[in-house]
GUBAPA-334688 format. One record per residue (C-alpha): x, y, z; residue number from 1. Coordinates in nm, 4 decimals. Layout:
<torlos>
+----------+----------+----------+-----+
:        x :        y :        z :   i :
+----------+----------+----------+-----+
:        X :        Y :        Z : NUM :
...
+----------+----------+----------+-----+
</torlos>
This chain:
<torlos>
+----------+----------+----------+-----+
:        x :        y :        z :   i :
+----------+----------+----------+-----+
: -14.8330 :  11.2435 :  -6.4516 :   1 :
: -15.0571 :  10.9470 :  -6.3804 :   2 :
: -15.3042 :  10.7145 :  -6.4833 :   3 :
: -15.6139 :  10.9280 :  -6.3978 :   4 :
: -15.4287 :  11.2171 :  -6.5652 :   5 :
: -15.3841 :  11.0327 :  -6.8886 :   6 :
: -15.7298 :  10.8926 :  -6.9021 :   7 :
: -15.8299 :  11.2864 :  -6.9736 :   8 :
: -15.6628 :  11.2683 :  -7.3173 :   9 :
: -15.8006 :  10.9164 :  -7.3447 :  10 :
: -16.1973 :  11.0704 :  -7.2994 :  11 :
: -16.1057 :  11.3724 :  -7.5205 :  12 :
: -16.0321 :  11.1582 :  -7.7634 :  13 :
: -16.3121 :  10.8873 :  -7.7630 :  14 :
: -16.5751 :  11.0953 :  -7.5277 :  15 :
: -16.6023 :  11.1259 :  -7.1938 :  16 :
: -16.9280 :  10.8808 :  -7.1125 :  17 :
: -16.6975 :  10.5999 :  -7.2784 :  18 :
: -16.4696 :  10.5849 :  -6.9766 :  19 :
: -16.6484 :  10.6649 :  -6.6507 :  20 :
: -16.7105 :  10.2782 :  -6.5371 :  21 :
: -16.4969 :   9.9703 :  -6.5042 :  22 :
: -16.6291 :   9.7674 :  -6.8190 :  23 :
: -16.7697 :   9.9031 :  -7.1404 :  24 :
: -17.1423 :   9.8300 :  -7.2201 :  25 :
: -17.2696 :   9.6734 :  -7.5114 :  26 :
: -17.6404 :   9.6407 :  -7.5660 :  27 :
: -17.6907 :   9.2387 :  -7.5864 :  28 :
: -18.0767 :   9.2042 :  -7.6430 :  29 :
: -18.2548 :   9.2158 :  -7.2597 :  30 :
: -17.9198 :   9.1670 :  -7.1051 :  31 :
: -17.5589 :   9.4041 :  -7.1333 :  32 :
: -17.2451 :   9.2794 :  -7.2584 :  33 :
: -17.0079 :   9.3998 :  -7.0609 :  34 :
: -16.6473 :   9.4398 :  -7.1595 :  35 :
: -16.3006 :   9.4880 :  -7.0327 :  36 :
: -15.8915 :   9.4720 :  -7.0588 :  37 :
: -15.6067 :   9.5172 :  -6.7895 :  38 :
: -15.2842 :   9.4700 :  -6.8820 :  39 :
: -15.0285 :   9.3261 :  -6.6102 :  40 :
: -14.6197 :   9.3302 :  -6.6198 :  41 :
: -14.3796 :   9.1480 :  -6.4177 :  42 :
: -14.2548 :   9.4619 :  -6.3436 :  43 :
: -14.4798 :   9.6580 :  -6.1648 :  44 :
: -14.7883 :   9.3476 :  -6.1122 :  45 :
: -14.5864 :   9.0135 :  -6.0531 :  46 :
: -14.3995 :   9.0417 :  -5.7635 :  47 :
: -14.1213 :   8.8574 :  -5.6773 :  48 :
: -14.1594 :   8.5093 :  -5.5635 :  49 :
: -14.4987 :   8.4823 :  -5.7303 :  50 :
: -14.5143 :   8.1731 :  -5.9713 :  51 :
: -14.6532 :   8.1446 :  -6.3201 :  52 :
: -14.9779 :   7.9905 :  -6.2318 :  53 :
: -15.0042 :   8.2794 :  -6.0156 :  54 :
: -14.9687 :   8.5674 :  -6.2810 :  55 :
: -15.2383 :   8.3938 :  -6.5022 :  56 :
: -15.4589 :   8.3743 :  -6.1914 :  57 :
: -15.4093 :   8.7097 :  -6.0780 :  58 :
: -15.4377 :   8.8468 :  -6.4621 :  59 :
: -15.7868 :   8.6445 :  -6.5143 :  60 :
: -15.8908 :   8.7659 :  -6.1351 :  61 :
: -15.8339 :   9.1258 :  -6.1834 :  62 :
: -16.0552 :   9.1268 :  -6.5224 :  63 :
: -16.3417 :   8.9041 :  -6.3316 :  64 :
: -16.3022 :   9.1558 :  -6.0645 :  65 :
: -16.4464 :   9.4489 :  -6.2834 :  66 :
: -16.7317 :   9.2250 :  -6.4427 :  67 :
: -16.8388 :   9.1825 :  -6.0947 :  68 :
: -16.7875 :   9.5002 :  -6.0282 :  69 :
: -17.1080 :   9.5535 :  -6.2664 :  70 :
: -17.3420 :   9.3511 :  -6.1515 :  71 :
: -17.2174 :   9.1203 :  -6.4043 :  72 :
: -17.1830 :   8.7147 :  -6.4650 :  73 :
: -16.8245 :   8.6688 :  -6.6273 :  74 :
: -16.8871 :   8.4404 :  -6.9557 :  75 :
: -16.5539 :   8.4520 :  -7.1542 :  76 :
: -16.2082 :   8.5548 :  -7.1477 :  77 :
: -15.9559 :   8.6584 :  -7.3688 :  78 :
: -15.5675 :   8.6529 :  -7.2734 :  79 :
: -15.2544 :   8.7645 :  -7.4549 :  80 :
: -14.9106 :   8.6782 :  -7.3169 :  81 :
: -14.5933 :   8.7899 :  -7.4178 :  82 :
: -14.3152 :   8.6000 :  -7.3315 :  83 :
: -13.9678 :   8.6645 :  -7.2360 :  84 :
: -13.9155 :   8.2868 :  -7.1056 :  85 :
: -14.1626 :   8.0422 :  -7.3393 :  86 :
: -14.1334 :   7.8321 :  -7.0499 :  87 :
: -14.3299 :   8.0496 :  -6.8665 :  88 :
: -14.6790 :   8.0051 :  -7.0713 :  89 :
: -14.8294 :   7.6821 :  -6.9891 :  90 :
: -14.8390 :   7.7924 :  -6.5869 :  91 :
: -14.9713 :   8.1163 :  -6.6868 :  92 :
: -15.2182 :   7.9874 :  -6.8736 :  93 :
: -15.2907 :   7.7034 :  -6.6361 :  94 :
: -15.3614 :   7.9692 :  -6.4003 :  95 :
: -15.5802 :   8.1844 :  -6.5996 :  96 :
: -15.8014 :   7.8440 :  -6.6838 :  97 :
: -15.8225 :   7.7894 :  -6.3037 :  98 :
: -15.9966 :   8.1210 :  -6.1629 :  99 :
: -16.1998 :   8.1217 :  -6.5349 : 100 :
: -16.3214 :   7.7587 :  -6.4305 : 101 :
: -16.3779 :   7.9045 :  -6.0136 : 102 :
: -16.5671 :   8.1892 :  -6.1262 : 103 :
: -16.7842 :   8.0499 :  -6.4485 : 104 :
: -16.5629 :   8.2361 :  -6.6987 : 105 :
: -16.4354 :   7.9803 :  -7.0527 : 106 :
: -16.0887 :   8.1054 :  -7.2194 : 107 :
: -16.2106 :   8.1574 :  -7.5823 : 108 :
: -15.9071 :   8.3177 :  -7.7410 : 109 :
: -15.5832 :   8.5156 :  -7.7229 : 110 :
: -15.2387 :   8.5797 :  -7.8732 : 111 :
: -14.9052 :   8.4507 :  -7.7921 : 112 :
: -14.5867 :   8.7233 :  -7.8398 : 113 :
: -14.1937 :   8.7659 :  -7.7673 : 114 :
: -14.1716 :   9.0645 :  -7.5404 : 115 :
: -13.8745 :   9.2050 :  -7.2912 : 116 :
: -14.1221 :   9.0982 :  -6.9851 : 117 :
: -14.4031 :   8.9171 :  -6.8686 : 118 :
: -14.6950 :   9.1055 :  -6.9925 : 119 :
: -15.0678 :   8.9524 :  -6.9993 : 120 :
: -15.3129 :   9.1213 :  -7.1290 : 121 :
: -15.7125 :   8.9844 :  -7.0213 : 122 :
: -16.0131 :   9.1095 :  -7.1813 : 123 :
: -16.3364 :   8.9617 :  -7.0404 : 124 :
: -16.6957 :   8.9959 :  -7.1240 : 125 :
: -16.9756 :   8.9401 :  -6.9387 : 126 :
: -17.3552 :   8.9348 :  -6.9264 : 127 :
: -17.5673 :   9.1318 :  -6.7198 : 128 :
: -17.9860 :   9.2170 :  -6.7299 : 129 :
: -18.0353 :   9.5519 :  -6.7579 : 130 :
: -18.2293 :   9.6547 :  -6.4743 : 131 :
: -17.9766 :   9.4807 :  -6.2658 : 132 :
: -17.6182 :   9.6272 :  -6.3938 : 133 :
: -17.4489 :   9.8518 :  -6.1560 : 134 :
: -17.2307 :  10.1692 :  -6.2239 : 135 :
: -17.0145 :  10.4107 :  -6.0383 : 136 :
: -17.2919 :  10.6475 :  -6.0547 : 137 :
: -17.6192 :  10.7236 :  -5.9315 : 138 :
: -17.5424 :  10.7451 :  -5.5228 : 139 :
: -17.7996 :  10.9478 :  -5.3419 : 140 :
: -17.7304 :  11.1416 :  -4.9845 : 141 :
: -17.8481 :  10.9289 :  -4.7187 : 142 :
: -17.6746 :  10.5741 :  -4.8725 : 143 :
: -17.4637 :  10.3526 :  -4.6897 : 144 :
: -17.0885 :  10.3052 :  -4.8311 : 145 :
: -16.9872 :   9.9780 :  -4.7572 : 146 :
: -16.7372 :   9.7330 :  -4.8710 : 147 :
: -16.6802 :   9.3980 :  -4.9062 : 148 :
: -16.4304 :   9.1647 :  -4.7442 : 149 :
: -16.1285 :   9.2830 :  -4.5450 : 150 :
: -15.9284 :   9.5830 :  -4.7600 : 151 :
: -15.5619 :   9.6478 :  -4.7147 : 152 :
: -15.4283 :   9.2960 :  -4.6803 : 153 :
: -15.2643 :   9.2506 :  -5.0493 : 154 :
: -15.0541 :   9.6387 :  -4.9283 : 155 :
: -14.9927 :   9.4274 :  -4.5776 : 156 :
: -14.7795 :   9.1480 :  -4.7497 : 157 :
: -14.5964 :   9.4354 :  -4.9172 : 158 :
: -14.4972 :   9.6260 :  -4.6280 : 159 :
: -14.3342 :   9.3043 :  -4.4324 : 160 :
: -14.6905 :   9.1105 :  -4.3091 : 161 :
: -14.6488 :   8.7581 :  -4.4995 : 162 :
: -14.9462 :   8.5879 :  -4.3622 : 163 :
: -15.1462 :   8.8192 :  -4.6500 : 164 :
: -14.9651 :   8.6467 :  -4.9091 : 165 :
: -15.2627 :   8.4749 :  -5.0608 : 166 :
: -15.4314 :   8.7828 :  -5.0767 : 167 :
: -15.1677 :   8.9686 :  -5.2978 : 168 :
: -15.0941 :   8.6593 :  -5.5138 : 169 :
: -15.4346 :   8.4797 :  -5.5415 : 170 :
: -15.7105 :   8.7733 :  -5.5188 : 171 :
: -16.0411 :   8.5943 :  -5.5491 : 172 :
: -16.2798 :   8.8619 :  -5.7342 : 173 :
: -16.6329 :   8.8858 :  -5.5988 : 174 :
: -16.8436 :   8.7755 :  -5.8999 : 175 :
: -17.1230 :   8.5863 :  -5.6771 : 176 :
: -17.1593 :   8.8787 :  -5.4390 : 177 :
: -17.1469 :   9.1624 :  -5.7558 : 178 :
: -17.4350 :   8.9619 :  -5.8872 : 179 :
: -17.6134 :   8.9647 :  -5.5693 : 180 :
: -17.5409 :   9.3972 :  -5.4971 : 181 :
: -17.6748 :   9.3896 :  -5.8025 : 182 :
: -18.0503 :   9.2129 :  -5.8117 : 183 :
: -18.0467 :   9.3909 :  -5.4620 : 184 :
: -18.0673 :   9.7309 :  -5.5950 : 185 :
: -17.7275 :   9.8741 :  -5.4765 : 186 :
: -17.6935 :  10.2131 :  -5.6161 : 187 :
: -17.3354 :  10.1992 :  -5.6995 : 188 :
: -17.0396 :  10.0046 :  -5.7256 : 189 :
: -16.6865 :   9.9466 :  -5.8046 : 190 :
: -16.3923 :   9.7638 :  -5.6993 : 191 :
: -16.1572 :   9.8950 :  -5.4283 : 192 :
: -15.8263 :   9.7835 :  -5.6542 : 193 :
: -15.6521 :  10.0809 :  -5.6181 : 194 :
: -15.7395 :  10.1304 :  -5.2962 : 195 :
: -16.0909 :  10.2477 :  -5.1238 : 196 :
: -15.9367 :  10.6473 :  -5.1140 : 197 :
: -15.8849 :  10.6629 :  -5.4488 : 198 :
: -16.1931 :  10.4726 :  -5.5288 : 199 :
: -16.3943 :  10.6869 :  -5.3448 : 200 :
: -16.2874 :  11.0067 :  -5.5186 : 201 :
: -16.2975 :  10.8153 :  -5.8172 : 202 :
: -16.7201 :  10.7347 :  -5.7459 : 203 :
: -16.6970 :  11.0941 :  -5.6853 : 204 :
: -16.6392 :  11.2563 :  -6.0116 : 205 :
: -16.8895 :  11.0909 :  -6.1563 : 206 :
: -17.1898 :  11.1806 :  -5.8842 : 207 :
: -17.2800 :  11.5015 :  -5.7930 : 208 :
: -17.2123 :  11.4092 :  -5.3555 : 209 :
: -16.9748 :  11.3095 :  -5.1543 : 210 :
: -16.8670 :  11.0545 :  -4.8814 : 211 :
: -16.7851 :  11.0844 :  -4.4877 : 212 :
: -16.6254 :  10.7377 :  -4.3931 : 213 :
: -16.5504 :  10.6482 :  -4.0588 : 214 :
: -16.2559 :  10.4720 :  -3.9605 : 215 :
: -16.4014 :  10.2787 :  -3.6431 : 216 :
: -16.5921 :  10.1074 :  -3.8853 : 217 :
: -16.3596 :   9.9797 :  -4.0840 : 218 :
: -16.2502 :   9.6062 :  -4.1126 : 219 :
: -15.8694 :   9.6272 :  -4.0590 : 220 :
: -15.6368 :   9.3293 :  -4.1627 : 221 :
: -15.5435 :   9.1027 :  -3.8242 : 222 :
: -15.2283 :   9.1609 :  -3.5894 : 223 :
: -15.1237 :   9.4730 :  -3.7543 : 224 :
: -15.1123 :   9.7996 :  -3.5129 : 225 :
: -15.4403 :  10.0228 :  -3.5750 : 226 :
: -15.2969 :  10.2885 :  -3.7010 : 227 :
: -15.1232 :  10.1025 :  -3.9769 : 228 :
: -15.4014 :   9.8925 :  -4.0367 : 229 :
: -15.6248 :  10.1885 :  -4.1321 : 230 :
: -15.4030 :  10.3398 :  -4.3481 : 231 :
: -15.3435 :   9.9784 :  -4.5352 : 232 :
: -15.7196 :   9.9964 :  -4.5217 : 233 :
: -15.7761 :  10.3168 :  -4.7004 : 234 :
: -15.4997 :  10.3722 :  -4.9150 : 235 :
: -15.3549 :  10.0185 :  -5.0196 : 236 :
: -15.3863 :   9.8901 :  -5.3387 : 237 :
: -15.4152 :   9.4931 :  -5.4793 : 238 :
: -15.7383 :   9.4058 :  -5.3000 : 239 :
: -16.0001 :   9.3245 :  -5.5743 : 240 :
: -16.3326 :   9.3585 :  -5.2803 : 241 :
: -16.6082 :   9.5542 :  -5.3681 : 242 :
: -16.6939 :   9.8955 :  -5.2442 : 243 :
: -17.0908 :  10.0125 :  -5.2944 : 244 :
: -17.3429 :  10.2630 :  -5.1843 : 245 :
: -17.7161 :  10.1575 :  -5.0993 : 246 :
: -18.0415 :  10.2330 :  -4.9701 : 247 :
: -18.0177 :  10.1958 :  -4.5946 : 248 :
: -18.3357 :   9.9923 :  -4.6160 : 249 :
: -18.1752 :   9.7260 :  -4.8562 : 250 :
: -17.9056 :   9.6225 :  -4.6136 : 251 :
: -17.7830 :   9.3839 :  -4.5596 : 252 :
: -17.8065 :   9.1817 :  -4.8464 : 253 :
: -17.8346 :   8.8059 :  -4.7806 : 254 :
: -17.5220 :   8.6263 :  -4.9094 : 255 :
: -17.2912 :   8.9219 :  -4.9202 : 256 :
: -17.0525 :   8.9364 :  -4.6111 : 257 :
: -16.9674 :   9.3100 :  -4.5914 : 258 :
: -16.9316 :   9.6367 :  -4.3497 : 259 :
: -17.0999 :   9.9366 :  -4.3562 : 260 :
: -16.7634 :  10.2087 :  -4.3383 : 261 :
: -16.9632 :  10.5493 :  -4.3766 : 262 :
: -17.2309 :  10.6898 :  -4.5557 : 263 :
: -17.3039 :  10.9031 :  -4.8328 : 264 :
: -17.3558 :  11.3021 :  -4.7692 : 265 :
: -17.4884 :  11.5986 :  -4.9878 : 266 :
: -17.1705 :  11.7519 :  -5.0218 : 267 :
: -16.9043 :  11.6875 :  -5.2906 : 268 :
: -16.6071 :  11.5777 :  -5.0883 : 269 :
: -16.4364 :  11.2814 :  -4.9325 : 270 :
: -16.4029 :  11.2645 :  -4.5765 : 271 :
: -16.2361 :  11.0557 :  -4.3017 : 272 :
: -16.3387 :  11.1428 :  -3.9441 : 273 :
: -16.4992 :  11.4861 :  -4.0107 : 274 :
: -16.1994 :  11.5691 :  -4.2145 : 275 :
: -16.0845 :  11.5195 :  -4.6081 : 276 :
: -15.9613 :  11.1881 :  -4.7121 : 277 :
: -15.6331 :  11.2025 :  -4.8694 : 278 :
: -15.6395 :  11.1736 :  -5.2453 : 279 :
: -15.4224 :  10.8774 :  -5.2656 : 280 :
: -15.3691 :  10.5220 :  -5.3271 : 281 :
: -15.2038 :  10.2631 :  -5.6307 : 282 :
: -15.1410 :  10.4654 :  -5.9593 : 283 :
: -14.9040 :  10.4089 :  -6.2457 : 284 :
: -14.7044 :  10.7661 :  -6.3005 : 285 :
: -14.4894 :  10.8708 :  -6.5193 : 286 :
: -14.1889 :  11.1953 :  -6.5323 : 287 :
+----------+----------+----------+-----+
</torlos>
């Protein structure tokens, strides 16, 4: 059983259209709230050798990640820690201030609690106008899918390659270039956090086409063997870039460093080279 798995009990529960995009929408006069909460453990999130500053960065980064992810402007941020070492808090929370303070976000609230690990929980809101907020769906055939940044670096520095160790411990969301894609008119976004696989079958089940990347295209993380590379590329989770579709006559957008990887096609499937794209990538499972 995993995440995506459980989220089906989750929609029959609350409805379907309440769980298809990265942030919850709440109507906010000409603009959209936007709203969202990850949760993080030491566990399974903070890897070792990461410090406390970097845990509250990487909590507030991940929840600034799906604002921009929207289109969005992050505005506030909420952020519950529970505590298995007290000593822990003020560098978690010193972190969480910092990428706020980077990205234009102000810690507002929270909730302090004794727990058997490090566990912060971030919900962040955000504004948005409506015609410019961005969701998984609404790709058309014809679209370029392109992402931002260089994916697979974060998976690197877990598989041995330690110059990506800023990437896995510091990921710096992309709220300036979300709120770009979005005034530009990109059809579709999300963030590649699990990986740009899973992300793409993920934009997939909510659109009624498909995707044919190509893995020439795609930036690879440096002085790693191709092969590897591409799989780190396409399956590795812990980046927080952006992937989108768009008009090819809308690209490039000025301000927005990114790569056109493939494009979108009229058929509802995922493919890599002329053949289907492995449906995998970072998931939480259970037995």
């Amino acid at each position: 059983m995993d995440d995506r798995e459980l989220l089906k009990v989750v929609m029959g529960i609350v409805g379907k259209d309440k769980c298809l995009d990265d942030c919850a929408e709440i109507p906010c006069g000409e603009q959209v709230m936007v709203v969202t909460t990850d949760m993080l453990h030491r566990t399974t999130d903070f890897v070792p050798g990461m410090t406390d500053w970097q845990a509250g960065w990487m909590s507030a980064a991940v929840t600034l990640s799906d604002i921009a992810s929207m289109g969005a402007a992050p505005t506030y941020l909420l952020i519950a820690v529970g505590l298995d070492d007290w000593k822990c808090l003020a560098g978690v929370m010193q972190g969480a201030k910092d990428c706020c303070t980077k990205y234009g976000a102000e810690i507002v609230g929270g909730d302090i609690d004794r727990h058997n690990e490090l566990t912060v929980v971030t919900t962040g809101l955000g504004l948005v106008s409506r015609r410019d907020i961005v969701r998984r769906s609404g790709v058309w055939p014809g679209d370029l899918v392109c992402v931002t940044g260089v994916p697979g670096q974060a998976q690197a520095w877990l598989e041995g390659y330690r110059q990506f160790e800023k990437a896995l411990f510091e990921p710096q969301p992309r709220v300036v270039e979300g709120q770009l894609l979005g005034r530009a008119g990109v059809s579709a976004m999300m963030d590649d956090s699990d990986g740009i696989a899973l992300s793409l079958y993920d934009m997939m089940s909510v659109n009624d086409c498909g995707f044919s990347i190509d893995t020439a295209k795609l930036p690879l993380p440096a002085g790693i063997a191709a092969a590897q590379a591409s799989e780190l590329a396409l399956y590795g989770g812990g980046d927080y870039e952006l992937i989108f579709t768009i008009p090819p006559e809308r690209y490039p957008v000025n301000g927005v460093s990114s790569t056109v990887i493939g494009k979108v096609i009229p058929e509802k499937t995922v493919l890599v080279d002329g053949v289907p794209l492995e449906k995998r990538g970072y998931q939480h499972r259970w037995e």
